[in-house]
N, C-alpha and C positions, 0 to 999 in steps of 0.2 A: 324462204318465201313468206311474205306477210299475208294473215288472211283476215277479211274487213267482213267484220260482222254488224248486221244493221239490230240494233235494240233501241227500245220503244223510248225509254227513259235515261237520265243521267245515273239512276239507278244499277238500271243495267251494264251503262259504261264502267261505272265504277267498281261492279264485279268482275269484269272483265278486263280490268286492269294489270291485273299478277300474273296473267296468262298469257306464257311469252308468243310472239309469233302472230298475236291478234290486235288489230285496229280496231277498236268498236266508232260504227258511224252511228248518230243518235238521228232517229226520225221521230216523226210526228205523227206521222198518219200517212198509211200505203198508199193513200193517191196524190201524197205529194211530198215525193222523196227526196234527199238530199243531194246535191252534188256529190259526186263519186258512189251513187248507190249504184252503178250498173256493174260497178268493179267487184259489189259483196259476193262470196261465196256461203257467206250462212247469213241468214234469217232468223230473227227472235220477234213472233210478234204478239202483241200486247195481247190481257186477257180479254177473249171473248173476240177479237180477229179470224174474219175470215178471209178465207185467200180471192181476192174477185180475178175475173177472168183473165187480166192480161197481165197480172203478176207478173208470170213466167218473161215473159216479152219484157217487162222493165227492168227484170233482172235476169240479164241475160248469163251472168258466172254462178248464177245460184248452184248451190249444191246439195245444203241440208238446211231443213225446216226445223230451229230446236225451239220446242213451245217451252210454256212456263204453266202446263196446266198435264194433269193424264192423260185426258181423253185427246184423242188425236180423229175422230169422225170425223171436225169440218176439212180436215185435210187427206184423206185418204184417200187414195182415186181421184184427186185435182191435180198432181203434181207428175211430171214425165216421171219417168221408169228412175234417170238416172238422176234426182233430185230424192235426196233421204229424207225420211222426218221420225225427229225422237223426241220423245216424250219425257215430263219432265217426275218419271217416277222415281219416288224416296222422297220427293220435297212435300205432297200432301197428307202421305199415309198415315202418319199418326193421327193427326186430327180430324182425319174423319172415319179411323179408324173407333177415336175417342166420342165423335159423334151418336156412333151404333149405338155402343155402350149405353150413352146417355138416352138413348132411346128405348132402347129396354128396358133400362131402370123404370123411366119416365110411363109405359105401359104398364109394363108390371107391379109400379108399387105404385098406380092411382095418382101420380101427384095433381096430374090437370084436373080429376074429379074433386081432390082435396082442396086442391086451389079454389075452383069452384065454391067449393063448401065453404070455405071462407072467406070469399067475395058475399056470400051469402047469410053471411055471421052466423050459421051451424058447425057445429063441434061434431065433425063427421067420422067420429074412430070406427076402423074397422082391419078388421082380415085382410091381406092385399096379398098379392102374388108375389112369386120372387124369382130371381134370376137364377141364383144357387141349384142347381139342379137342374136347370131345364138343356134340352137336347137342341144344338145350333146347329145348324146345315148354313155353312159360309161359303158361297158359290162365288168363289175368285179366289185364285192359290197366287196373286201376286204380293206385293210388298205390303198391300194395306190386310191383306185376308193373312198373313200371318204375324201382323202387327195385332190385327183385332183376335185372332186366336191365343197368343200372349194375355193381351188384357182378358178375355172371356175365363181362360185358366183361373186368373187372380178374383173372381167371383165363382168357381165352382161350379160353373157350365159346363158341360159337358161338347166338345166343338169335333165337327166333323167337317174337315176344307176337301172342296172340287174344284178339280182344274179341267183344262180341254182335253188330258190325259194323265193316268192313272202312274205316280211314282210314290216315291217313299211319304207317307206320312198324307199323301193327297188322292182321293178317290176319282176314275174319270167320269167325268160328264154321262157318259153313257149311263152311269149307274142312278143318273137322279129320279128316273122313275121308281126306281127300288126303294130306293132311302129319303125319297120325301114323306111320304107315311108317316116313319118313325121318328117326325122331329116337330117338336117346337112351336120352333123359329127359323124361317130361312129369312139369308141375309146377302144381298146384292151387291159384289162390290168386281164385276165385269167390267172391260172396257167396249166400248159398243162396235162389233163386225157381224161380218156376215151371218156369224153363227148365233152369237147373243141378241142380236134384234130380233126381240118377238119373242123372245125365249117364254118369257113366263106367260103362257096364252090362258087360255080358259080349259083345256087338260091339265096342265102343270097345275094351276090351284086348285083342281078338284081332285089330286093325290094327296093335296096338303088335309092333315086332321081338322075336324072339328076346333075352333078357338086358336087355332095355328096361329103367330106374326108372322108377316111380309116383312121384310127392311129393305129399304130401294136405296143405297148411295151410290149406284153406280151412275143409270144416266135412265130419262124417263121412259126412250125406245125401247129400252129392253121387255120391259113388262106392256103387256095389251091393256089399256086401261081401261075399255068398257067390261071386261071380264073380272078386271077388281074391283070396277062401283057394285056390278052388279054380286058379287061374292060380299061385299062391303053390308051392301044395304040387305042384305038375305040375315047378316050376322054373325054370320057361320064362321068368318074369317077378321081380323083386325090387321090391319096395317101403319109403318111407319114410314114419311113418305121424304127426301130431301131434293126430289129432281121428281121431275112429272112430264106429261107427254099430254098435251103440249104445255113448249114450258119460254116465257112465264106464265101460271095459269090466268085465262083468261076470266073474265067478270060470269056468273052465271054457270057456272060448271059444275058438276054434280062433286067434284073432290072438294069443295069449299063446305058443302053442307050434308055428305055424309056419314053415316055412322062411324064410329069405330075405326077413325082415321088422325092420327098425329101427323102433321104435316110444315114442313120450314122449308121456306124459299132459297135454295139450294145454298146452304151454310155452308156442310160437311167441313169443307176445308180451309173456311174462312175466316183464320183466329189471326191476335196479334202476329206479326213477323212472316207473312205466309211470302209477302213479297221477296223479302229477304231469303228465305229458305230456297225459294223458286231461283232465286237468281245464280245462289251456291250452286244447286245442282245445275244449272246451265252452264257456269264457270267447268266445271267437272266436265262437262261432256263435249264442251266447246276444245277442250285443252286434250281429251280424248280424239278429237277427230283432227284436232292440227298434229297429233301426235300421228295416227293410223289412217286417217280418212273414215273413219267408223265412229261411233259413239257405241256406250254398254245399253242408250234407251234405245234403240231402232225398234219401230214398231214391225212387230211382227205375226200379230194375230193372236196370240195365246192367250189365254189366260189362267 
């Protein structure tokens, strides 16, 4: 049996090439599909697609939703029981695992103050902070929280990863009131359910120490945002920000002009080749599921 998979771009077709068993059908835009789209049994739909209402109805063989992005919220609870959706992890981790990185450096050793200073034409040497040593609390034990524990090793950080539950090498969630205290930096790299919306409220950042980092690359939901301006502008807290709530930020918003805030218009995982990578792992999962009827990304809540 042949199975017709609908993808956004010729892109997509062309990854989907070598994977025997699949028809890729190329559309344009979900409200105006191609001939033979009612036949597709999987779906790939372009970044930043949402699923509208009568989806389901124009595609009446659907089976599984495989994105080209992690986060799987705008699809969760839109889709019947028996319609799958996997997500496209392994394809973004690295680089926004390399994003964090670059965001601690980027606090820690002053560059934006420095930069400053020399917009300013002052020769502004000084003492700066350093990564080397400081205690990470990395709250997501998937593929990018132990890509970014890798690299935190090769700077001499010291990293402590939490998952929704406590196994080898990973502390569970339950213990973050313990071990927020004693770190840092914590570092956001969640996928957004029932559990992590809302997660970081205004309790959670008043276990974190005095001078503590935020790092938010998971998605803006997670963190309460009026509990971080207001932690923000008190001082007591600094934050790193790649997704925001609401996001994009709008004109007039206290995250454009408060303290002690680093902030990029959700980059994370927005380098050369990211389409290209996205498209591998969808090949991967697409050739998984004409193999099994399953994919290894199904979402399933954890993190």
């Amino acid at each position: 049996m042949t199975v017709t998979v609908l993808v956004p771009d010729q892109r997509g077709a062309e990854a989907l090439a070598a994977v025997a068993g699949v028809e890729a059908l190329v559309y344009r835009d979900l409200d105006d599909l191609p001939p033979g789209a009612e036949k597709a049994q999987v779906l790939v739909p372009g970044f930043g697609v949402r699923p509208g209402a009568d989806l389901v109805d124009r595609l009446p063989s659907l089976r599984l939703v495989q994105l080209l992005t992690a986060g799987a919220e705008a699809w969760i609870g839109t889709l019947p029981d028996d319609v799958l959706v996997s997500t496209c992890r392994g394809a973004h981790g690295a680089p926004t695992a390399e994003w964090v990185v670059t965001a601690l450096l980027t606090v820690y050793r002053e560059f934006r103050e420095l930069e400053d200073a020399r917009r300013e034409q002052r020769w502004a040497s000084r003492v700066t902070g350093t990564l080397a040593g400081k205690r990470v609390l990395v709250v997501g034990a998937g593929d990018i929280g132990r890509d970014l524990r890798r690299k935190l090793d090769a700077f001499d950080a010291a990293t402590t990863l939490v998952g929704a539950r406590a196994r080898d090498g990973v502390r569970g969630v339950d213990e973050l009131p313990s071990l927020l205290p004693d770190h840092d930096a914590v570092v956001l790299v969640v996928p957004v359910t029932s559990a992590t919306r809302g997660m970081v409220d205004a309790d959670f950042l008043a276990r974190m120490p005095d001078g503590a980092l935020l790092v938010n690359a998971a998605r803006g939901v997670v963190v309460d945002t009026d509990a971080l301006v207001a932690e923000l502008a008190s001082g007591r807290l600094r934050a790193a920000l790649d997704v925001t709530d609401p996001e994009p930020l709008p004109a007039g918003h206290p995250l454009w002009t408060v303290q002690g805030l680093l902030l990029t218009p959700h980059v994370g995982g927005s380098v050369e080749g990211h389409r290209d990578r996205a498209f591998r792992v969808v090949a991967e999962q697409v050739a998984a599921f004409v193999e099994s009827g399953r994919t290894d990304n199904l979402v399933h809540g954890e993190y």
